[in-house]
PDB file of N, CA, C and O in Angstrom:
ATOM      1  N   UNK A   1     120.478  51.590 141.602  1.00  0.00           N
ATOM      2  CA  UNK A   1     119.940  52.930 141.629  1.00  0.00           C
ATOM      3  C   UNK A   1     119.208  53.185 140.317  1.00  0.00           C
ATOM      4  O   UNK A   1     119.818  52.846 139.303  1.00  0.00           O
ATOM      5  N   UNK A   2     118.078  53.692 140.178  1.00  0.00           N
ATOM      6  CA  UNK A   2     117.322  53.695 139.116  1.00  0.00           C
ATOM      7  C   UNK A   2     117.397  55.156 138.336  1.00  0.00           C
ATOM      8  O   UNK A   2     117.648  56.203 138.932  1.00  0.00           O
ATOM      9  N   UNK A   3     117.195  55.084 137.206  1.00  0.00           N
ATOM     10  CA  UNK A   3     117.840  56.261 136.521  1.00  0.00           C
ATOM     11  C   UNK A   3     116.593  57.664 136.384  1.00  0.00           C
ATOM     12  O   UNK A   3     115.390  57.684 136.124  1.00  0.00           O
ATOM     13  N   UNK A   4     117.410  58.515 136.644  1.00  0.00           N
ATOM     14  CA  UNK A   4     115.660  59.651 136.361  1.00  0.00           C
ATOM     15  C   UNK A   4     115.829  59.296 134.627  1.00  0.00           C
ATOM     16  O   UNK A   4     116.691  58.904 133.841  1.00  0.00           O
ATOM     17  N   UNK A   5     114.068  59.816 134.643  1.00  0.00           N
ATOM     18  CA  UNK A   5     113.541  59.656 133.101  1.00  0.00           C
ATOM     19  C   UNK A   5     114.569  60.769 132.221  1.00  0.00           C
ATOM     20  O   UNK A   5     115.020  61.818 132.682  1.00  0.00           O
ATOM     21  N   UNK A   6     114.760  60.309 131.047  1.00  0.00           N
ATOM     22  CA  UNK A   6     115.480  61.760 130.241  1.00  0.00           C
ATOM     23  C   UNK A   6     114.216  62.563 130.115  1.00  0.00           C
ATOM     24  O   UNK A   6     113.027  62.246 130.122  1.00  0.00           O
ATOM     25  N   UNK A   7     115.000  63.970 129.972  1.00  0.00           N
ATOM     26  CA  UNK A   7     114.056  65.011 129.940  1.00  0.00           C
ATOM     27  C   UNK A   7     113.468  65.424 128.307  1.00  0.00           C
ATOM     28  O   UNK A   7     114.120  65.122 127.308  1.00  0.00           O
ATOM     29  N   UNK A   8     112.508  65.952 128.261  1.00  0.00           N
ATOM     30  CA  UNK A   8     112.398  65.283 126.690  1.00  0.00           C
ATOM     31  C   UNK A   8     112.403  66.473 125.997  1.00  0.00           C
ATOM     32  O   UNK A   8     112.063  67.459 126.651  1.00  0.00           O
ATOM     33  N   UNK A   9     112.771  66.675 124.574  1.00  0.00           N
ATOM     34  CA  UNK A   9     113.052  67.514 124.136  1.00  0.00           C
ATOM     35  C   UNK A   9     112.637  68.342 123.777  1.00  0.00           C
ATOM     36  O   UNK A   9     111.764  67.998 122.981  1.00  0.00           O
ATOM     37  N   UNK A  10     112.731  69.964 123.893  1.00  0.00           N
ATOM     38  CA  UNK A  10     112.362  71.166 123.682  1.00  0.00           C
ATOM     39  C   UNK A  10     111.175  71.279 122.352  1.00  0.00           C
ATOM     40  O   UNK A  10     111.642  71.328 121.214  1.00  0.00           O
ATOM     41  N   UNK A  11     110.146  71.305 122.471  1.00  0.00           N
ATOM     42  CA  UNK A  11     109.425  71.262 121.388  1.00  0.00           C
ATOM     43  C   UNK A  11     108.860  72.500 120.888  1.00  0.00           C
ATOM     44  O   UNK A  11     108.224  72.584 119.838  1.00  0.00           O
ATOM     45  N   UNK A  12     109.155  73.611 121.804  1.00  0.00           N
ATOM     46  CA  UNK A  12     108.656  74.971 121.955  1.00  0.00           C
ATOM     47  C   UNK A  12     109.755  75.725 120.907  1.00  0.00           C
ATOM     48  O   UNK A  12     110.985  75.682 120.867  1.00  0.00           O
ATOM     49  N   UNK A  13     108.800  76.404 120.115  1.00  0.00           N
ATOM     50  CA  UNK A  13     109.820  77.088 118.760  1.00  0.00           C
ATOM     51  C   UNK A  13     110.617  78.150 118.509  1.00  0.00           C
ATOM     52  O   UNK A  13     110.066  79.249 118.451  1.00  0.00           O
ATOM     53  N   UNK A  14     111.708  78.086 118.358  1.00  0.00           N
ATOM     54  CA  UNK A  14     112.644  79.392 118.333  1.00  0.00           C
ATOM     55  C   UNK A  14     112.259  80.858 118.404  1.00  0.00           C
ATOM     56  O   UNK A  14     111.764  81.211 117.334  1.00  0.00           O
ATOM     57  N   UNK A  15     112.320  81.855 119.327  1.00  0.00           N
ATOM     58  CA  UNK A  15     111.624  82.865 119.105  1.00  0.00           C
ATOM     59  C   UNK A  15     112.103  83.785 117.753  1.00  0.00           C
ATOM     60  O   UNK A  15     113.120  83.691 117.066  1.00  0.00           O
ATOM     61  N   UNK A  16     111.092  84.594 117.672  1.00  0.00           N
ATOM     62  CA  UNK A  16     111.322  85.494 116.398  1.00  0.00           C
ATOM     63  C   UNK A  16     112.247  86.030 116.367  1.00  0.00           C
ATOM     64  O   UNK A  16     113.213  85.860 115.623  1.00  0.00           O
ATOM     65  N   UNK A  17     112.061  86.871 117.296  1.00  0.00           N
ATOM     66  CA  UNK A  17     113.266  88.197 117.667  1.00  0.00           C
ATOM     67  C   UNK A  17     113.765  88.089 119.166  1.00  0.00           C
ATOM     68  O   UNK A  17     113.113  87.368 119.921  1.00  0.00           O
ATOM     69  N   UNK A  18     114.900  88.770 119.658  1.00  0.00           N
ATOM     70  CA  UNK A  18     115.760  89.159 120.682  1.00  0.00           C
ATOM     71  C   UNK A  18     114.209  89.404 121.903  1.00  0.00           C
ATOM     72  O   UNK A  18     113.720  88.810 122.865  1.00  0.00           O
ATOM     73  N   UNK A  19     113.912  90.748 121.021  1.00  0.00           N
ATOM     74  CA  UNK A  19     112.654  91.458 121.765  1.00  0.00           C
ATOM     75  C   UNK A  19     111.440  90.045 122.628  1.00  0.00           C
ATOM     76  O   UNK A  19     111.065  90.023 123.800  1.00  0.00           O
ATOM     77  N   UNK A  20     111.224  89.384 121.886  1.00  0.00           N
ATOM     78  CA  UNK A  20     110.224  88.368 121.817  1.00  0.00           C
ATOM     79  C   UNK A  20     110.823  87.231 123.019  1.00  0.00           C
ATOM     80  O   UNK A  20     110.244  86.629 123.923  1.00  0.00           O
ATOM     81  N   UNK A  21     112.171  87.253 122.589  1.00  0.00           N
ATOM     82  CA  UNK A  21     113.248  85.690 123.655  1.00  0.00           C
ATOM     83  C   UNK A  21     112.968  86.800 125.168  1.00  0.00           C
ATOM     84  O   UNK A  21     112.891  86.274 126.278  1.00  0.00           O
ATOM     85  N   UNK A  22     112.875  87.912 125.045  1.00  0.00           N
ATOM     86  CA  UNK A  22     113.583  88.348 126.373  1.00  0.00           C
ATOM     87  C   UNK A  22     112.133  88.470 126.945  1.00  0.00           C
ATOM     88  O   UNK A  22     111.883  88.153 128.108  1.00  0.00           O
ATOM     89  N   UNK A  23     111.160  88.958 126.050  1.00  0.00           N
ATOM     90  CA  UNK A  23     109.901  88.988 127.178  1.00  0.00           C
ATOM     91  C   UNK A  23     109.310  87.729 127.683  1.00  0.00           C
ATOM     92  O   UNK A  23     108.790  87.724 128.799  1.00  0.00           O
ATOM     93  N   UNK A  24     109.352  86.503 126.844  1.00  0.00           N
ATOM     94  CA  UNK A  24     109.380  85.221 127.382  1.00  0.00           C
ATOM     95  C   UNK A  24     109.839  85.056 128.969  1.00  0.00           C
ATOM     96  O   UNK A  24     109.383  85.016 130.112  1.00  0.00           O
ATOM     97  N   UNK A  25     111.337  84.978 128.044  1.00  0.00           N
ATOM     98  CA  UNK A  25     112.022  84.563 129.444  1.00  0.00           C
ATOM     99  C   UNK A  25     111.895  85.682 130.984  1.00  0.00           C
ATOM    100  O   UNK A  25     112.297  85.164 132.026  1.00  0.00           O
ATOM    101  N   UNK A  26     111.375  87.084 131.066  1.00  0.00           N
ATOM    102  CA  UNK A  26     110.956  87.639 131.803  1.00  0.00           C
ATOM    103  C   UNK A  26     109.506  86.619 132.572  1.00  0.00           C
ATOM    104  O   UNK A  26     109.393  86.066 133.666  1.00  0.00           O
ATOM    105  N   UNK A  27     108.752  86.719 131.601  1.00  0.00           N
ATOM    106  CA  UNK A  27     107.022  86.355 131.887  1.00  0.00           C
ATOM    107  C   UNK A  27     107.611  84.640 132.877  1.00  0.00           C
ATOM    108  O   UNK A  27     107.006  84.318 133.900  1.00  0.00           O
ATOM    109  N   UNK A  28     108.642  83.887 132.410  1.00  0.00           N
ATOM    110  CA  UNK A  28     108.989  82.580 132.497  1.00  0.00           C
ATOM    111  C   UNK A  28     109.517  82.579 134.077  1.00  0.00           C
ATOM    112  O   UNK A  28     109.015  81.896 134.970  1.00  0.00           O
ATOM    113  N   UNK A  29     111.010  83.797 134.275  1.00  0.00           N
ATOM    114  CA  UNK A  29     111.257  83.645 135.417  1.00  0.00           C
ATOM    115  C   UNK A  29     110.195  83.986 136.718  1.00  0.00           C
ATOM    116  O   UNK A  29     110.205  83.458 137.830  1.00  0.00           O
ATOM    117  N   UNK A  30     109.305  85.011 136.219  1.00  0.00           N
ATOM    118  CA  UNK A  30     108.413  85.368 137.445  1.00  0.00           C
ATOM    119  C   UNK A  30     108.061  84.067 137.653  1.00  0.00           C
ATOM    120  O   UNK A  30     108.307  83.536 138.736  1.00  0.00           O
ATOM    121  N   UNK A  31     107.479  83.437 136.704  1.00  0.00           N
ATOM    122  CA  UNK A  31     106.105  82.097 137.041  1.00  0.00           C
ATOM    123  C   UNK A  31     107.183  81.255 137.906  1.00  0.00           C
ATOM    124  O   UNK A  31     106.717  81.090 139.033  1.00  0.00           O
ATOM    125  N   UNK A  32     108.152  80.808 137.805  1.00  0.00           N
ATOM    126  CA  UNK A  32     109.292  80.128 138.690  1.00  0.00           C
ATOM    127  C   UNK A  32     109.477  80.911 139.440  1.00  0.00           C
ATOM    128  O   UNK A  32     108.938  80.469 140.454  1.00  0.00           O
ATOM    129  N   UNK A  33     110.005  82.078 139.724  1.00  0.00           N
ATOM    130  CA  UNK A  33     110.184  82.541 140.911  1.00  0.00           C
ATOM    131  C   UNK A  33     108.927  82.800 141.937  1.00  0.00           C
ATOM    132  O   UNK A  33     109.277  82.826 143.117  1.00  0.00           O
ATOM    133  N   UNK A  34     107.667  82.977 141.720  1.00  0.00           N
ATOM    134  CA  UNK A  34     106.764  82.654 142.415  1.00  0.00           C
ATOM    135  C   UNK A  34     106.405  81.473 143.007  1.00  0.00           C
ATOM    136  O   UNK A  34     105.500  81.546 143.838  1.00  0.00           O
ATOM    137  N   UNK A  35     106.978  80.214 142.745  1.00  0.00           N
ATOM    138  CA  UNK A  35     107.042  79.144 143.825  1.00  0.00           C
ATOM    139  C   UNK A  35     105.964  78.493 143.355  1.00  0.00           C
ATOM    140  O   UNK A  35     105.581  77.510 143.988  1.00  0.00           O
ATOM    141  N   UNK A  36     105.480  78.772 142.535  1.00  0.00           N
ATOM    142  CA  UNK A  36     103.924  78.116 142.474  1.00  0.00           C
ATOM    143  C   UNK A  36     103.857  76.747 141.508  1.00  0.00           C
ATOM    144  O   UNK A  36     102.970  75.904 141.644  1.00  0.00           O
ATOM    145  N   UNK A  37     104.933  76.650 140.505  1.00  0.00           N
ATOM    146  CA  UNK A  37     105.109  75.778 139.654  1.00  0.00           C
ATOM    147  C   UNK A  37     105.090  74.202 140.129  1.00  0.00           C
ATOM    148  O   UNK A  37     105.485  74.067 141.287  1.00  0.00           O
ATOM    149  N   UNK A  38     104.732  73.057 139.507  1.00  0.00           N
ATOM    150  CA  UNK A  38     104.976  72.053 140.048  1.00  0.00           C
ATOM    151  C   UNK A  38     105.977  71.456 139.384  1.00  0.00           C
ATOM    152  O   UNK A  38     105.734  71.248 138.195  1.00  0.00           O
ATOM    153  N   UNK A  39     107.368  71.005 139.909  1.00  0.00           N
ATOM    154  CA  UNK A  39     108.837  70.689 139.861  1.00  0.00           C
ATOM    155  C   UNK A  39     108.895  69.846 138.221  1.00  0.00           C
ATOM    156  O   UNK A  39     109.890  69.937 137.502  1.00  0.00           O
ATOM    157  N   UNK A  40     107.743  69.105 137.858  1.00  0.00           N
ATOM    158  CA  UNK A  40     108.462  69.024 136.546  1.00  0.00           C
ATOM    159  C   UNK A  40     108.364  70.073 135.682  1.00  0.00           C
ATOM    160  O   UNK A  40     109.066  70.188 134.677  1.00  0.00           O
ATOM    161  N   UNK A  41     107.281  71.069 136.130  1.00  0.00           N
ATOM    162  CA  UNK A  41     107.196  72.383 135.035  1.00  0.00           C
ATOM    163  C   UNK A  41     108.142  73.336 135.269  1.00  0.00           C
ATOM    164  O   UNK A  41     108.497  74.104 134.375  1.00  0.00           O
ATOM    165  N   UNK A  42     108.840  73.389 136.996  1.00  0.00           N
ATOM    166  CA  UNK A  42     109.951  74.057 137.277  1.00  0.00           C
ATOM    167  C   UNK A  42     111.121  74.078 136.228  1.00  0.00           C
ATOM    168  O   UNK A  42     111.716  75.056 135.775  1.00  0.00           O
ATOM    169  N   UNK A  43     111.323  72.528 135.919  1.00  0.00           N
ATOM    170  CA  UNK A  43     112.242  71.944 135.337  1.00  0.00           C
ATOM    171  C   UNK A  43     112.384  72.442 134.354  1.00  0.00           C
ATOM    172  O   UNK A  43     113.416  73.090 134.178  1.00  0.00           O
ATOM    173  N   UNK A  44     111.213  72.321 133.112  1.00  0.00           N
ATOM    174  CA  UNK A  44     110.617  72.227 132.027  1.00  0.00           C
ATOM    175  C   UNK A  44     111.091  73.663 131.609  1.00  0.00           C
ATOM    176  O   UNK A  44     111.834  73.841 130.644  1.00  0.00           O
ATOM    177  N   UNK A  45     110.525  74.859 132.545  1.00  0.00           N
ATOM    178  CA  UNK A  45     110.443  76.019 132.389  1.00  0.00           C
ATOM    179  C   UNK A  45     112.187  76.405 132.552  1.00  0.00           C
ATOM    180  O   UNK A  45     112.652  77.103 131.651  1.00  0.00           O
ATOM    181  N   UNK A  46     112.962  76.040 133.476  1.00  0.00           N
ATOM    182  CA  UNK A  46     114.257  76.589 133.637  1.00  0.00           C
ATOM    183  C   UNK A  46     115.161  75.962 132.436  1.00  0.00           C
ATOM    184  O   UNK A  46     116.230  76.537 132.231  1.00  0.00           O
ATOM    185  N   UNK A  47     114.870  74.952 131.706  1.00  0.00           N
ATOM    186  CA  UNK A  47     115.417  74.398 130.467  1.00  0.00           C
ATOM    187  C   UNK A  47     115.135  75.339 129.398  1.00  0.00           C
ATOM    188  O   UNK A  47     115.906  75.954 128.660  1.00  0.00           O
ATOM    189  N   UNK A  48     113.758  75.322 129.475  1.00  0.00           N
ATOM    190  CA  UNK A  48     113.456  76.427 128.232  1.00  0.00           C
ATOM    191  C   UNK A  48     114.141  77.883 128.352  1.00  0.00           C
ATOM    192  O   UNK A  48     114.846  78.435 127.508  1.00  0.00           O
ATOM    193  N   UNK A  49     113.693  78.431 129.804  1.00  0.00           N
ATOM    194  CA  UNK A  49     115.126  79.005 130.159  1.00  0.00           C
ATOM    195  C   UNK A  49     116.459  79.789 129.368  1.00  0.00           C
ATOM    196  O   UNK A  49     116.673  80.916 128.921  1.00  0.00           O
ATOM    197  N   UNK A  50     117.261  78.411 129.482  1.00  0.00           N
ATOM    198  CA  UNK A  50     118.709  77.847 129.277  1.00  0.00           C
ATOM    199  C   UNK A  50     118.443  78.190 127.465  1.00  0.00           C
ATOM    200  O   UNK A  50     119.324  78.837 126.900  1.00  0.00           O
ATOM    201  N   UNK A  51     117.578  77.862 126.891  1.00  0.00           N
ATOM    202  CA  UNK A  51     116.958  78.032 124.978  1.00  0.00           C
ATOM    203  C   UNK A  51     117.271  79.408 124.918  1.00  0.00           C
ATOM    204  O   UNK A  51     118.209  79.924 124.310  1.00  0.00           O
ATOM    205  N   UNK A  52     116.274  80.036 125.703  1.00  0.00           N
ATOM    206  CA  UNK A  52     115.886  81.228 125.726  1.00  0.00           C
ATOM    207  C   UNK A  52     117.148  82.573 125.701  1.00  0.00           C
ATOM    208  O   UNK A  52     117.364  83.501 124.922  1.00  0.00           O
ATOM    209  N   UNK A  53     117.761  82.125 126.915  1.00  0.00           N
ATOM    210  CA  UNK A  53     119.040  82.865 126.999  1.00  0.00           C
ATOM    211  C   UNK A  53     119.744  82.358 126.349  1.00  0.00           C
ATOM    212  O   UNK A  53     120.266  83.428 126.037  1.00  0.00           O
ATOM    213  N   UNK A  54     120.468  81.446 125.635  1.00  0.00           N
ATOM    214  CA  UNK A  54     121.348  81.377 124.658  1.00  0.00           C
ATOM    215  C   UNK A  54     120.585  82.194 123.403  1.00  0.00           C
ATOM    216  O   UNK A  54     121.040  83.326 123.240  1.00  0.00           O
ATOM    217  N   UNK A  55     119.761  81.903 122.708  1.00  0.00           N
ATOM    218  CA  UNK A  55     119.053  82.581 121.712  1.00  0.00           C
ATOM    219  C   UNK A  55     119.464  84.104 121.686  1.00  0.00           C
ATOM    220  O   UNK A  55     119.831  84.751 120.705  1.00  0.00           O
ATOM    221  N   UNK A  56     119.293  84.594 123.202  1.00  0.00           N
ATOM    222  CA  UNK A  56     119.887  86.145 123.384  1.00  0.00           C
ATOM    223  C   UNK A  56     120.847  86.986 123.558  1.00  0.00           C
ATOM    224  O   UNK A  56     121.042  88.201 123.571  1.00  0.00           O
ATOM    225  N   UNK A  57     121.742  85.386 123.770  1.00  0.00           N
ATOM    226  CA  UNK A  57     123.074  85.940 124.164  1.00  0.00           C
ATOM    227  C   UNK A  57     123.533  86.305 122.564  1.00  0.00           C
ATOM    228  O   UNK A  57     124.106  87.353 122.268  1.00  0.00           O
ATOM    229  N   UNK A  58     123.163  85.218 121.569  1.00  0.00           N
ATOM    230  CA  UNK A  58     123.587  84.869 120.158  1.00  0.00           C
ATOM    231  C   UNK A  58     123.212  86.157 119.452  1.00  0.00           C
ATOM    232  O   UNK A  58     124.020  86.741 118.729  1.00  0.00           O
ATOM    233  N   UNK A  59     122.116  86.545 119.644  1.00  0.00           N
ATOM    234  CA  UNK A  59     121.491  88.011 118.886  1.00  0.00           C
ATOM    235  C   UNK A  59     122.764  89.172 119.217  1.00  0.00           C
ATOM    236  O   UNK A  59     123.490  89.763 118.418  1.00  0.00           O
ATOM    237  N   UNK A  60     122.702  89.252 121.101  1.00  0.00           N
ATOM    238  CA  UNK A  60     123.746  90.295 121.305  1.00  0.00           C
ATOM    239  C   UNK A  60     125.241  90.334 120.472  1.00  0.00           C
ATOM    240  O   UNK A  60     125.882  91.209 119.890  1.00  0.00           O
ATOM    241  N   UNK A  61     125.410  88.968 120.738  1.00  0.00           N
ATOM    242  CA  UNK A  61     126.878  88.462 119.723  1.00  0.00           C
ATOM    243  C   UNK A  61     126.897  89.344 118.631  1.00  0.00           C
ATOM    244  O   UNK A  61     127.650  90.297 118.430  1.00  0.00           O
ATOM    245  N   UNK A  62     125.821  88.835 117.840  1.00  0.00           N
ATOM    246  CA  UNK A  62     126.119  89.208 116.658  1.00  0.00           C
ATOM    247  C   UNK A  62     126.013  90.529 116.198  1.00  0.00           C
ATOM    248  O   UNK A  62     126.493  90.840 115.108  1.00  0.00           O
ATOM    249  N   UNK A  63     125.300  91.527 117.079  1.00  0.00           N
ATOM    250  CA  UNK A  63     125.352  92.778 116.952  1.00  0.00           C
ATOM    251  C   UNK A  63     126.332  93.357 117.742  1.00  0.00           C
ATOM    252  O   UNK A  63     126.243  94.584 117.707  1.00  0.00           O
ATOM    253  N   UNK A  64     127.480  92.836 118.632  1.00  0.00           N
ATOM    254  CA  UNK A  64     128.496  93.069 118.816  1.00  0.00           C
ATOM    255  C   UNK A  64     129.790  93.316 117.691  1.00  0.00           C
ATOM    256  O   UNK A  64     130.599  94.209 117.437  1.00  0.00           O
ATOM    257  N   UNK A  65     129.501  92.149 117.265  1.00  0.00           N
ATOM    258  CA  UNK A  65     130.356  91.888 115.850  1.00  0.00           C
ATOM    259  C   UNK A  65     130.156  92.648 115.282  1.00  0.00           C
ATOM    260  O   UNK A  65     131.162  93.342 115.131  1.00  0.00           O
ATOM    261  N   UNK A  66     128.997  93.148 114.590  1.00  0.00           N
ATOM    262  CA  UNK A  66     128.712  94.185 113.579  1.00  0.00           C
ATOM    263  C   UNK A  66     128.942  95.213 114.171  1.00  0.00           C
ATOM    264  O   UNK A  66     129.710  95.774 113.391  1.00  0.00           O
ATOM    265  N   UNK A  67     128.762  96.150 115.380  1.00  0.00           N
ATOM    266  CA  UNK A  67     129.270  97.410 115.695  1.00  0.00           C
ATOM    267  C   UNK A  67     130.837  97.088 115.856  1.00  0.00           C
ATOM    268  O   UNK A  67     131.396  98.176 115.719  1.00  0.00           O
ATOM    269  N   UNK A  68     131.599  96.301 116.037  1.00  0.00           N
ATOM    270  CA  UNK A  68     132.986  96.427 115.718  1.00  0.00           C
ATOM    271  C   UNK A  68     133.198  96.046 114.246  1.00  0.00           C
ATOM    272  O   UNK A  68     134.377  96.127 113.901  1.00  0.00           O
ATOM    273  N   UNK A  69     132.429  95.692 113.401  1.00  0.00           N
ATOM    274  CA  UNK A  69     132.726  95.977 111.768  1.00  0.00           C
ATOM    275  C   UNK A  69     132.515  97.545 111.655  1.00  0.00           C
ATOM    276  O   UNK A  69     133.180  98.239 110.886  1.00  0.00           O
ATOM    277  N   UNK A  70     131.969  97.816 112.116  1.00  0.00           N
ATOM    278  CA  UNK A  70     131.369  99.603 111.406  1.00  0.00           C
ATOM    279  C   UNK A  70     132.453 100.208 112.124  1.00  0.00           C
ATOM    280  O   UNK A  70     132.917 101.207 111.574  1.00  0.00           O
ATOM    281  N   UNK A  71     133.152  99.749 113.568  1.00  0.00           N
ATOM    282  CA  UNK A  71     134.189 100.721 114.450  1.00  0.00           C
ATOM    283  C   UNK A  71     135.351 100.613 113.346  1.00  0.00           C
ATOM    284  O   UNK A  71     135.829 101.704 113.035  1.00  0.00           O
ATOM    285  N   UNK A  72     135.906  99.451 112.680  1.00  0.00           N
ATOM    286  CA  UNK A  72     136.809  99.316 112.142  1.00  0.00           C
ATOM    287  C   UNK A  72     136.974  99.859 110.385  1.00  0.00           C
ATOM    288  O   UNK A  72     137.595  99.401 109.426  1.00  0.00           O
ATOM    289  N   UNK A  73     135.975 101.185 110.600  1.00  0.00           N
ATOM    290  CA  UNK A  73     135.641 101.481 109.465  1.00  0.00           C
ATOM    291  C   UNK A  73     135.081 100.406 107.896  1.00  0.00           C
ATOM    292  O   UNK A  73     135.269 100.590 106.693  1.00  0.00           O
ATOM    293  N   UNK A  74     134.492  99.505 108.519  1.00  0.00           N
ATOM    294  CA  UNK A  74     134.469  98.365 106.770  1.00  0.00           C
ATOM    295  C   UNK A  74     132.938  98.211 106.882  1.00  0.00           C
ATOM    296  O   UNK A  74     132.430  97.416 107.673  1.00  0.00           O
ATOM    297  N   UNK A  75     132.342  98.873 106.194  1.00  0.00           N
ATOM    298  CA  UNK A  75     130.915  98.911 106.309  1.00  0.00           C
ATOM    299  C   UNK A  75     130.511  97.448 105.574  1.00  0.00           C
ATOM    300  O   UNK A  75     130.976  97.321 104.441  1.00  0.00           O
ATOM    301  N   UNK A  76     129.857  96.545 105.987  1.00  0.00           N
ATOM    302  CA  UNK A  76     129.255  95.476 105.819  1.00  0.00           C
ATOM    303  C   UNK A  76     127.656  95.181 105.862  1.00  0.00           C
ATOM    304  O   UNK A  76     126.840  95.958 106.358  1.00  0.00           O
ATOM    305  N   UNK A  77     127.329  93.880 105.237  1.00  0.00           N
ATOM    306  CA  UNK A  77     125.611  94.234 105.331  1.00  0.00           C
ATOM    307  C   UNK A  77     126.107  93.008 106.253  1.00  0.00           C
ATOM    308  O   UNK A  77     127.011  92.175 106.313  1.00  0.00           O
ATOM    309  N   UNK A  78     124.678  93.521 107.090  1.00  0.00           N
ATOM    310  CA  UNK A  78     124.647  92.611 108.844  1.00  0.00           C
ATOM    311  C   UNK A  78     123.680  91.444 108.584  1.00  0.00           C
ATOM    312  O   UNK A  78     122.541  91.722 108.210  1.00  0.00           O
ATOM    313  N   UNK A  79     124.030  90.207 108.746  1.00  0.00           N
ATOM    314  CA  UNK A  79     123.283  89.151 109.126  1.00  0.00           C
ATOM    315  C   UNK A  79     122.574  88.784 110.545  1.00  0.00           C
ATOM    316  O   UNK A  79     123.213  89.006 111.573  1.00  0.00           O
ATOM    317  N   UNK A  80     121.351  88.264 110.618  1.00  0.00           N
ATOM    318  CA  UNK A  80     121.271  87.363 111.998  1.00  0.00           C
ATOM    319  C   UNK A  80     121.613  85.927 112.093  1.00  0.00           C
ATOM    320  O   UNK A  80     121.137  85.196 112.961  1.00  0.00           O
ATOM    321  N   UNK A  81     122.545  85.487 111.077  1.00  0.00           N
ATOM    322  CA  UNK A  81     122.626  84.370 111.347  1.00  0.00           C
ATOM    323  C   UNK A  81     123.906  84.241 112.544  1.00  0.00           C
ATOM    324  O   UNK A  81     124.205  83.142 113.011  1.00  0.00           O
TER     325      UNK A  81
END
């Protein structure tokens, strides 16, 4: 049985901001959900995807964290890392 090719690696660059990951990945799912893509860009696009939403989940994280620093009364300066 012959092996699929590895998929090759994400070369497309970290977005700036939260704001920036989410309109991507909006503009990204239409073009896939319109059917129109051809299956390695399907691919390509639902990987980047997978970048995309972690990137956003990580932003939310961390401004989770920080509104439960400020709930717990301990005022802190907020990172995005």
């Amino acid at each position: 049985m012959a092996k699929a090719p590895a998929a090759p690696s994400s070369t497309q660059p970290d977005p700036v901001s939260y704001e920036a990951a989410l309109e991507e990945l909006e503009q990204l799912v239409g073009r896939i959900e319109s059917g129109q893509l051809p299956l390695d860009q399907m691919l390509a696009g639902y990987q980047r995807g997978a970048v995309l939403l972690n990137f956003c989940r990580a932003r939310l994280d961390a401004v989770q964290d920080q509104i439960k620093v400020l709930d717990e009364g301990t005022l802190q300066p907020w990172t995005q890392e």
